[in-house]
N, C-alpha and C positions, 0 to 999 in steps of 0.2 A: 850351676855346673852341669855338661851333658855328658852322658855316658856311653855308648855306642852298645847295642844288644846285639850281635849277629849282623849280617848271615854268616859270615864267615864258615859255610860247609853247613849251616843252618837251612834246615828247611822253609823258610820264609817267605810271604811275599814281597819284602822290601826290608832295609835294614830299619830298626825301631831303635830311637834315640831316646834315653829318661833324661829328662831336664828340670832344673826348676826356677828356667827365666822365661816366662811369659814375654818380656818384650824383643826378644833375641831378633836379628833382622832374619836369621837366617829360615825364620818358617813366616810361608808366605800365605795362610791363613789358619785361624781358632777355631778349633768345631767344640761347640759348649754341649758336654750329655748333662741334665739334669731333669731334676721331675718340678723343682722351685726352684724361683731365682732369691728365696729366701736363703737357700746355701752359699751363694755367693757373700763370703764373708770374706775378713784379712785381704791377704794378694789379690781377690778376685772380687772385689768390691766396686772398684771400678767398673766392669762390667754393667753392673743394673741399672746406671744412666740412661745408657742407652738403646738398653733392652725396653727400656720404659719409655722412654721417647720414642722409640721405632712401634709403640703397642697405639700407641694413639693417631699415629697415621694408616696400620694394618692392622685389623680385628685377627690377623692369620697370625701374629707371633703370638705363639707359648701353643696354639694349637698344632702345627706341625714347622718340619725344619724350611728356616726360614733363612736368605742375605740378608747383614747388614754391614754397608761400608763404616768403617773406624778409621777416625784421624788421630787418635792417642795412642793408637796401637802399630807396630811396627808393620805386621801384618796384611795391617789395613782391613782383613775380611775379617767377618764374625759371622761364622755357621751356627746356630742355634737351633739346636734339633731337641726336643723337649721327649721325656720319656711320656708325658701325659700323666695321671693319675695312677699311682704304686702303692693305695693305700687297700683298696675295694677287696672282698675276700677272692677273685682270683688271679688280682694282680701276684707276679712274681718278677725275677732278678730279670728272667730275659726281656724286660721292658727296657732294662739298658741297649741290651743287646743291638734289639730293634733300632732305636735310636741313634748308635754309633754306625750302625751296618746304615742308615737313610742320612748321615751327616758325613760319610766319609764319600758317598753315590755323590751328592750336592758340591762337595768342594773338588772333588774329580769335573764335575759337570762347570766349574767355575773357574777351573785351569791352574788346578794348586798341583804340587808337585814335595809339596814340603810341609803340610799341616801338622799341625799340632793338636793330639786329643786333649782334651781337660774334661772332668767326670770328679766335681766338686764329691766328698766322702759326705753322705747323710744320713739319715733314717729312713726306713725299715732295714738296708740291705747294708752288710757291710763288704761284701765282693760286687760291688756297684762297678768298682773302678777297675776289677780284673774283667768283670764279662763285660763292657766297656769298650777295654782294646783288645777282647778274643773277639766282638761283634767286627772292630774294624777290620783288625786282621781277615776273617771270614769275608767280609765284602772283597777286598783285594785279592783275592787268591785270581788263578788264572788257571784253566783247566791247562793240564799236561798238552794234549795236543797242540792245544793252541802256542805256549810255551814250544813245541818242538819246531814246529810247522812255520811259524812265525818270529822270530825270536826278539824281535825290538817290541811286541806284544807283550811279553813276558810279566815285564813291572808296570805297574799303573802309577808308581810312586816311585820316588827318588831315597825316600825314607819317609819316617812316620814319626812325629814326636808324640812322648808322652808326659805330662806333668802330674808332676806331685807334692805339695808344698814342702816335704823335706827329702833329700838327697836318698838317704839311707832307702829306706819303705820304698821309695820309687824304682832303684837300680833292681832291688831283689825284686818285687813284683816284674818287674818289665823283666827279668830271667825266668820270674818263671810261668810269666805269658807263653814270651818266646820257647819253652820246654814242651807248654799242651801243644801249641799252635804246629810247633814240628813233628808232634804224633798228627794233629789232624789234617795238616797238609799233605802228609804219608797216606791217610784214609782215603781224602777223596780221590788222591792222583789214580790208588788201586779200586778203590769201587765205583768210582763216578767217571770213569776212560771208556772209552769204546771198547767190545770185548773180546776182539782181536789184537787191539794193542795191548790189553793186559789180560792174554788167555796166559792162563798158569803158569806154564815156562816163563814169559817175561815179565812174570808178577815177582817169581823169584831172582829174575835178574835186580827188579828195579831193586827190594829187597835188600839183596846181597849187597848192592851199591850204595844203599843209603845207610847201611848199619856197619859198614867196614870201619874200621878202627874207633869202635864206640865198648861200649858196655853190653852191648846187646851180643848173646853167643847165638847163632843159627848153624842149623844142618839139613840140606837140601836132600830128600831122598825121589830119586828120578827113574831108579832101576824099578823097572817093571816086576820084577821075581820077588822083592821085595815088598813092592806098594802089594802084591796079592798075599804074601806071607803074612804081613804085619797088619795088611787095611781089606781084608779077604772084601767086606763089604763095598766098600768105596771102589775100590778096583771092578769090580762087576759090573759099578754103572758106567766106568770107566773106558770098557770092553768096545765103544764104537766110536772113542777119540784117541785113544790110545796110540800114540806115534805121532799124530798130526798137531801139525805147532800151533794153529788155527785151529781153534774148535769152537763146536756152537755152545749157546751161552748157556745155555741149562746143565752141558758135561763139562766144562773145559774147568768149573773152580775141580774137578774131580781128577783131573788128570794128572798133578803133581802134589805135592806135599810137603809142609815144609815144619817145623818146629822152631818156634823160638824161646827161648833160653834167659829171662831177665836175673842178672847178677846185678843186685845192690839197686833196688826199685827205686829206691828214694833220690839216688843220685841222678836221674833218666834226666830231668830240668837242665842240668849242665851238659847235657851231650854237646859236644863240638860242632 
């Protein structure tokens, strides 16, 4: 069964589907995160055939992400992007990460429009399969400009699946991917934009516009008499961009102010 996650007013790069049919026509290639093809168990046993037969003609599978055509599979493609070795004392979780962020680049590069993550649960890490598709997510994003400036640029996907061998676990996880991923999509559009498209005034625009009818309360304070009353300091450095809607990048975060206000923290994952 699939479940649709957003966008719906979601900050996202494509809409993320939870599913848990591997052979659905409707995704047109598998990207496999894992660190062994020893997790490939139950539903996903299948798998290892041909992971194993494709290793005896290329010494390159299990060492980085790799094609392989599938005629069992609806799909047809099979991205295998291997986390490599997660056990060594500085390995950590973002070995997933790596992996889905280099296996989602590959099936883009392969002309998929509709993949499906799968990120088998194993040991050491048991958020394997949330940083997983926070890595895909993170490849897909699309800077703000380019979204404005370009707008058929925007999506690099049609959607995104994700699998889970049971319904439940899957739909909650994929809500509350889809929750960070709306904060972090919010980060880069304001810190990682050029610093005239987001000098402070229109930092509080995007702001305003992306938090209206949510949970999030905000108060814009823009009066000058004010910013000196209340932020005497800030205001001082303030004193040579003050008025101009463009300002250089070392004063312009100084030039407005804003507060935000979180009511009921816990609920932020469902924002609309």
């Amino acid at each position: 069964m699939d479940s649709d996650i957003g966008p719906a007013g979601r900050r996202l790069p494509c809409p993320i589907v939870a599913t848990t049919d591997l052979h659905s026509p409707e995704w047109d290639g598998l990207i496999l995160v894992t660190d062994s093809t020893d997790n490939l168990t139950g539903p996903l046993e299948f798998l290892k055939a041909p992971l194993e037969q494709a290793k005896q003609f290329d010494d390159y599978v299990g060492k980085d992400v790799t094609l392989i055509g599938l005629t069992g599979l609806a799909s047809r493609r099979l991205i295998y992007s291997p986390t490599g070795p997660v056990n060594r004392d500085y390995d950590d979780v973002r070995r997933y990460r790596d992996a889905a962020d280099k296996g989602i680049k590959r099936a883009l590069k392969a002309g998929c429009s509709t993949p499906l993550l799968v990120t088998p649960s194993g040991y050491p890490f048991k958020q394997a399969w949330l940083v997983s598709l926070l890595g895909a997510m993170q490849a897909l994003y699309t800077p703000l400009e380019i979204r404005e400036d370009v707008p058929e640029r925007a999506q690099k996907l049609d959607r995104l699946g994700v699998w889970s061998e049971k319904e439940e676990p899957g739909i909650k996880g994929a809500q509350l991917s889809a929750g960070l991923e709306s904060g972090r999509f919010v980060a880069r559009d304001i810190g990682g934009s050029d610093p005239e498209r987001m000098a402070a005034p229109r930092v509080a625009d995007y702001v305003v516009h992306n938090f209206a009818h949510t949970v999030v309360q905000m108060k814009v304070y823009s009066d000058q008499a004010v910013l000196h009353r209340c932020y005497p300091l800030l205001s001082a450095v303030n004193r040579c961009s003050a008025g101009t809607v463009t300002t250089c990048l070392c004063c312009y975060s100084c030039s407005l102010y804003f507060t935000i206000l979180v009511q009921e923290l816990s609920t932020l994952h469902t924002l609309p």
